[in-house]
C-alpha positions as CSV (number, residue, x, y, z in Angstrom):
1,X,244.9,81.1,244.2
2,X,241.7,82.9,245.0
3,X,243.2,82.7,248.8
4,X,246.0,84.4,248.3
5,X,246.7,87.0,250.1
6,X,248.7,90.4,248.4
7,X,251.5,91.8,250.1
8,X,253.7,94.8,248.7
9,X,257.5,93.9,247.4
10,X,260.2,95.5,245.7
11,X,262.1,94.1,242.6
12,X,265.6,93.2,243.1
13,X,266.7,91.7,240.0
14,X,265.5,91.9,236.3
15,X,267.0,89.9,233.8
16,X,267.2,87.3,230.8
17,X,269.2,84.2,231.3
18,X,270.2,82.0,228.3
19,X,269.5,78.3,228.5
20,X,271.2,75.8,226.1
21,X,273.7,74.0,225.2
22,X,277.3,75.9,224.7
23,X,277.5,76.0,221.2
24,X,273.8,76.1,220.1
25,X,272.6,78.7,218.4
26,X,269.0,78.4,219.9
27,X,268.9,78.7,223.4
28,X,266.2,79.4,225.4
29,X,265.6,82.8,227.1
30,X,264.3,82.7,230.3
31,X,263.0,85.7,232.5
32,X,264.8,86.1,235.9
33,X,262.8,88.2,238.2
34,X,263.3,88.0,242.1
35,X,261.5,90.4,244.2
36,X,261.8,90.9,248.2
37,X,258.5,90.8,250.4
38,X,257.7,90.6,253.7
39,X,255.2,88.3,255.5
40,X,255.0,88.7,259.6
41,X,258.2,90.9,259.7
42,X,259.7,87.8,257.8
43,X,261.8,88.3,254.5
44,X,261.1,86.0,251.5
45,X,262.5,86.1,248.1
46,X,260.2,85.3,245.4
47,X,261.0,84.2,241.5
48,X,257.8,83.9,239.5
49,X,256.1,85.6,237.6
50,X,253.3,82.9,237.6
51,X,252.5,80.1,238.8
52,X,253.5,78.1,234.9
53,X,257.4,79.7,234.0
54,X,257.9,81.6,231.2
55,X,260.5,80.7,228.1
56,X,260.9,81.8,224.8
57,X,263.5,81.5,221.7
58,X,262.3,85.4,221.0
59,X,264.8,88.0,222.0
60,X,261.7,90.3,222.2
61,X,259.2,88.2,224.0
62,X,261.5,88.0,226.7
63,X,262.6,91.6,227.2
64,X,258.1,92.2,227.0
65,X,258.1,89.9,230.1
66,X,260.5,91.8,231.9
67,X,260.0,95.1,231.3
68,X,257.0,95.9,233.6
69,X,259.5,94.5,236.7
70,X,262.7,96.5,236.7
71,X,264.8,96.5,239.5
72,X,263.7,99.0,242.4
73,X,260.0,98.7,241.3
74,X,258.0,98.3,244.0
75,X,254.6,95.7,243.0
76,X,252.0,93.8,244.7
77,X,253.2,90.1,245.9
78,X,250.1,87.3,245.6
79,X,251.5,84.8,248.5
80,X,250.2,81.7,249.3
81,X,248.7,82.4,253.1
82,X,249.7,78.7,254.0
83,X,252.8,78.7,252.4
84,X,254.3,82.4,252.9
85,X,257.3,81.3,250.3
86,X,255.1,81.1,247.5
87,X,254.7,84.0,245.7
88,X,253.4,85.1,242.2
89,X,253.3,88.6,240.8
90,X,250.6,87.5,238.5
91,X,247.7,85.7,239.4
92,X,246.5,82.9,236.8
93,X,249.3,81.4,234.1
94,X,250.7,82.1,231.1
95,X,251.1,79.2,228.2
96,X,255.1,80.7,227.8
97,X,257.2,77.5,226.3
98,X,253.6,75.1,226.1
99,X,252.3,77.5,223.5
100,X,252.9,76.3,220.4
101,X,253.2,72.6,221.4
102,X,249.8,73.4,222.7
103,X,248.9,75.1,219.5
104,X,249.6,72.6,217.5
105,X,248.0,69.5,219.6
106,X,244.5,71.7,219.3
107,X,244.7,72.0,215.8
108,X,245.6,68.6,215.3
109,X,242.6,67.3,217.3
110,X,240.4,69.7,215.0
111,X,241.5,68.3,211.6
112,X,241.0,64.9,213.1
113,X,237.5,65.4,214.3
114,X,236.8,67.3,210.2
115,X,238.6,64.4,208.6
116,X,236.4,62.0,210.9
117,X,232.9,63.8,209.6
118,X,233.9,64.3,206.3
119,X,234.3,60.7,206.0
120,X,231.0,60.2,207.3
């Protein structure tokens, strides 16, 4: 991403969609952000955030995620330059739904490694 080139768009839709099953209770929330840009007098329509999507089961994670993009906003665009149609608004990545799996798998490899030298 280093490449990328920045570009400046405008936000054309802000909202949460619900993901789930019909009659679960737990669905997951799921920031919907598309934002015009222009790249050689072409128009593209971009959806992430970054690069890794975002989801959450928190009503109030996901309104923090859209909230800096409502509609009519105009931001920077990070495009690829050899791909024009892809398009962050944030460079790097953000853990969103790997989080606490990813948590959890770190501090399982820790008590493994203390239960190893404690045995030692």
């Amino acid at each position: 991403m280093e490449e990328w080139q920045i570009v400046r768009g405008k936000i054309i839709k802000s909202d949460i969609m619900r993901v789930g099953k019909p009659h679960n209770p737990f669905k997951l929330l799921v920031p919907q952000i598309q934002y015009q840009y222009f790249v050689r007098g072409t128009e593209y329509i971009g959806t992430n955030i970054t690069i890794i999507g975002n989801g959450t089961y928190r009503s109030k994670t996901a309104q923090e995620w859209i909230a800096p993009y409502p509609v009519g906003k105009m931001v920077d665009v990070f495009y690829n330059p050899e791909r024009y149609h892809m398009a962050v608004l944030e460079k790097g990545f953000s853990l969103g739904i790997l989080e606490l799996p990813l948590i959890g798998a770190v501090l399982m490899i820790v008590l493994g490694i203390i239960m190893i030298i404690q045995n030692f």
